[in-house]
C-alpha positions as CSV (number, residue, x, y, z in Angstrom):
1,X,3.3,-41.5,-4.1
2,X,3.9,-44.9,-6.0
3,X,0.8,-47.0,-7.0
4,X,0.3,-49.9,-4.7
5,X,0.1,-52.2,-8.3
6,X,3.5,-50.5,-9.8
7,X,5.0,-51.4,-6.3
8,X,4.1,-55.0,-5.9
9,X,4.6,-55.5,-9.7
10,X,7.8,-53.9,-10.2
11,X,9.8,-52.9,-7.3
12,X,9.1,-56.3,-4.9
13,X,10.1,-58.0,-7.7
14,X,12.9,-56.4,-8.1
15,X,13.6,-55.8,-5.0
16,X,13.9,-60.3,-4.2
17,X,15.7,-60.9,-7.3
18,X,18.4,-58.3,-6.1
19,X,18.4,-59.7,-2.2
20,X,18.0,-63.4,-3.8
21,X,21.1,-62.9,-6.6
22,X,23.2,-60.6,-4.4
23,X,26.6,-61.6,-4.7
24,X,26.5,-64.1,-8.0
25,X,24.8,-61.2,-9.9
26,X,27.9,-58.9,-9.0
27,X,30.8,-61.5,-9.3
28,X,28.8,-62.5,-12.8
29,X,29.2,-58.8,-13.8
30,X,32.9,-58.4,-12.9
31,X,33.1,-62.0,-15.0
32,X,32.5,-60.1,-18.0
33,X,34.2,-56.9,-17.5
34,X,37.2,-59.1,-16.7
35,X,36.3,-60.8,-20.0
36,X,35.6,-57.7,-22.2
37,X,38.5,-56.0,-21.0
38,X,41.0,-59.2,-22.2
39,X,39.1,-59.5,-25.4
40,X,40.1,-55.8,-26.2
41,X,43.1,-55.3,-24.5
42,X,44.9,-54.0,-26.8
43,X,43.0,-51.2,-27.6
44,X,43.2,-50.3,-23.9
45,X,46.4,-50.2,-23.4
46,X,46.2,-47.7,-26.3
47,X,43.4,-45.5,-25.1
48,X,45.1,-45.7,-21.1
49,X,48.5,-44.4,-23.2
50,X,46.7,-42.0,-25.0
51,X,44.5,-40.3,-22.2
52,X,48.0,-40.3,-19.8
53,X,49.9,-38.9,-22.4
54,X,48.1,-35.8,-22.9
55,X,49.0,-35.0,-19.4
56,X,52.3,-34.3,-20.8
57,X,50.8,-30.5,-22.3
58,X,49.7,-30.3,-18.6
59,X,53.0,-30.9,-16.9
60,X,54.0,-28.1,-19.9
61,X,51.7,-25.6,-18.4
62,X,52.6,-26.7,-15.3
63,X,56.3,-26.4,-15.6
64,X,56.8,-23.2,-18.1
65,X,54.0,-21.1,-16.3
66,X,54.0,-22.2,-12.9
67,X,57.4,-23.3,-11.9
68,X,59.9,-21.9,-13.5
69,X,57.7,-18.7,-13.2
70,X,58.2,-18.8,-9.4
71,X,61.9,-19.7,-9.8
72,X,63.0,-17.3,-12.2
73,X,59.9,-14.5,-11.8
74,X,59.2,-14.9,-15.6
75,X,57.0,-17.6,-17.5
76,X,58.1,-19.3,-19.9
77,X,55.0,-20.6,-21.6
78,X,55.2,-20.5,-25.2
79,X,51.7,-20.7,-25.5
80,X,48.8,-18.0,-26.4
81,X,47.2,-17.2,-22.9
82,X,43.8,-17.9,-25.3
83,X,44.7,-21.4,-25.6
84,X,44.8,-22.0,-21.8
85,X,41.6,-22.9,-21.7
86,X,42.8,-25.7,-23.7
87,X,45.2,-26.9,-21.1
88,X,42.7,-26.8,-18.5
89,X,40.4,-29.3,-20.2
90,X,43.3,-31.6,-20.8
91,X,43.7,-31.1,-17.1
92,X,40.4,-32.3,-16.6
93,X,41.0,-35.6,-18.6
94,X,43.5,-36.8,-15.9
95,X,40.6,-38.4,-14.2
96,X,39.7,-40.5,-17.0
97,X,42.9,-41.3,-17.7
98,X,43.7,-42.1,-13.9
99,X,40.4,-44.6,-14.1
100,X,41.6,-45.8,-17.1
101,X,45.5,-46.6,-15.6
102,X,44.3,-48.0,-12.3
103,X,41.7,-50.4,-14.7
104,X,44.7,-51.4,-16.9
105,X,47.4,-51.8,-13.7
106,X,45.1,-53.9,-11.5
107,X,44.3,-56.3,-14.8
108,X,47.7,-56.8,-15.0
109,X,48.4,-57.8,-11.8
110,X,45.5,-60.3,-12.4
111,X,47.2,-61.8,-15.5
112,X,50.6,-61.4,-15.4
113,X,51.9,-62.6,-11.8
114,X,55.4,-62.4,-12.6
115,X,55.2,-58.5,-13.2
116,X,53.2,-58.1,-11.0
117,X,55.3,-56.1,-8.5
118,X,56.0,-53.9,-11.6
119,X,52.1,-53.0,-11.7
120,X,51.9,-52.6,-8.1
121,X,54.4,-49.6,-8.3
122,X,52.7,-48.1,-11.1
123,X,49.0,-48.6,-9.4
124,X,50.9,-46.7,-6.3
125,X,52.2,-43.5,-8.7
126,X,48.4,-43.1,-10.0
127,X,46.3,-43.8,-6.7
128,X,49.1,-40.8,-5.5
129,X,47.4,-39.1,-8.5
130,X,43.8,-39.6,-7.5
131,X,44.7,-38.7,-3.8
132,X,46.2,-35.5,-5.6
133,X,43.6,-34.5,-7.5
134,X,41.1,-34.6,-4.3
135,X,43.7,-33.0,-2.3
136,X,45.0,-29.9,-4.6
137,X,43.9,-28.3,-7.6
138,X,46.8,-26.4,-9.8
139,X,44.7,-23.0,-9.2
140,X,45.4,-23.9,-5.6
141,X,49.1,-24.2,-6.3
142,X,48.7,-21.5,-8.4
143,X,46.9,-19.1,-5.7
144,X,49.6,-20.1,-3.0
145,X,52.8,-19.4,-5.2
146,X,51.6,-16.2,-6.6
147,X,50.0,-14.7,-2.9
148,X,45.9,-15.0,-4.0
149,X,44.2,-14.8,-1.0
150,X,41.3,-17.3,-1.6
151,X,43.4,-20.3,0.2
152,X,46.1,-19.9,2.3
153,X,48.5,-23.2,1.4
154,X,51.9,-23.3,3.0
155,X,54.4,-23.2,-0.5
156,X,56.1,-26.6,1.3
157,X,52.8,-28.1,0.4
158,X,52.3,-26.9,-3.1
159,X,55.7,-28.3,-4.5
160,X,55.0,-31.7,-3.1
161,X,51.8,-31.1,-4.8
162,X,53.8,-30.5,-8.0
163,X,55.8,-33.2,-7.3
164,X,53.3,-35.5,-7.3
165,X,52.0,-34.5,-10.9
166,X,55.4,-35.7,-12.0
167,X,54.7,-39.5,-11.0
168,X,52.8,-39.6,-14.3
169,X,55.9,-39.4,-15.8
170,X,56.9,-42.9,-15.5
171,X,53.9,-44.8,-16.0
172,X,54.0,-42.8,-19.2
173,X,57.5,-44.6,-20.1
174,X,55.9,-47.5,-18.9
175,X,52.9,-47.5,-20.8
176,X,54.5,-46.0,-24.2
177,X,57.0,-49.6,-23.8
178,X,54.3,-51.4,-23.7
179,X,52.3,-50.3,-26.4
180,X,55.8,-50.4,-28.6
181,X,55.9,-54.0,-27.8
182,X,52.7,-54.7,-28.1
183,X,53.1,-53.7,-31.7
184,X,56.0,-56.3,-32.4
């Protein structure tokens, strides 16, 4: 149990700053995220196009061992099987990179009003992503094409699931563009 002394020293303390602050204290913090995050923008953009890119080895796996293997009944994955966990933790990164994205789409909506319906569509294709990533894992996808009986997902629902990996695609394009013409 907490010392009477520690309580009425520390956490009352604490406690009326944070009920007495409220709102400023938060608004002051996004202030200077806002700030920071103009200050190095540049170097945001790259790290957002960097951490989205490597999804491309994903939508590889995805594609040559997943897809085309239910189409055709053969994979096509070029890969060493040992290097899949490889692909996994890229996989994994998505949600970084998704944070990243939505952080860099939202600021430009902020700063740049006449593109800003531009960023709106690109914020839609990655909160599809983060509603994706909640919803359906590729061993899910995986399991359903190739009859696993851990979860029993109609196929209808695993291609849109697929699908919906692809949306990366153009926010790629968009952020590569940008980092091109950043550079000019």
């Amino acid at each position: 149990m907490l010392e009477p002394f520690f309580i009425s020293t520390y956490i009352i303390p604490a406690y009326s700053q944070m009920m007495t602050s409220g709102s400023d204290s938060r608004v002051d913090l996004v202030g200077k995220f806002i700030d920071f995050y103009h200050h190095y923008e540049n170097l945001n953009l790259k790290i957002t196009f960097f951490l989205i890119s490597l999804q491309i080895l994903h939508l590889y796996w995805l594609t040559t061992d997943v897809v085309l293997q239910k189409l055709f009944g053969k994979s096509f994955f070029l890969a060493p099987k040992s290097f899949l966990p490889l692909f996994v933790v890229i996989d994994y990164i998505e949600i970084p990179a998704l944070i990243s994205g939505l952080i860099y789409y939202a600021y430009s909506v902020r700063k740049n009003k006449s593109s800003a319906k531009r960023s709106y569509l690109f914020l839609g294709l990655l909160a599809v992503q983060v509603i994706h990533i909640f919803w359906i894992t590729d061993e899910v996808v995986y399991d359903s094409f190739f009859d696993s009986s851990f979860v029993e997902l109609p196929v209808v629902l695993s291609w849109i699931a697929i699908l919906i990996d692809y949306l990366e695609l153009p926010v790629m394009a968009d952020l590569f563009y940008k980092v091109i013409k950043k550079k000019k």
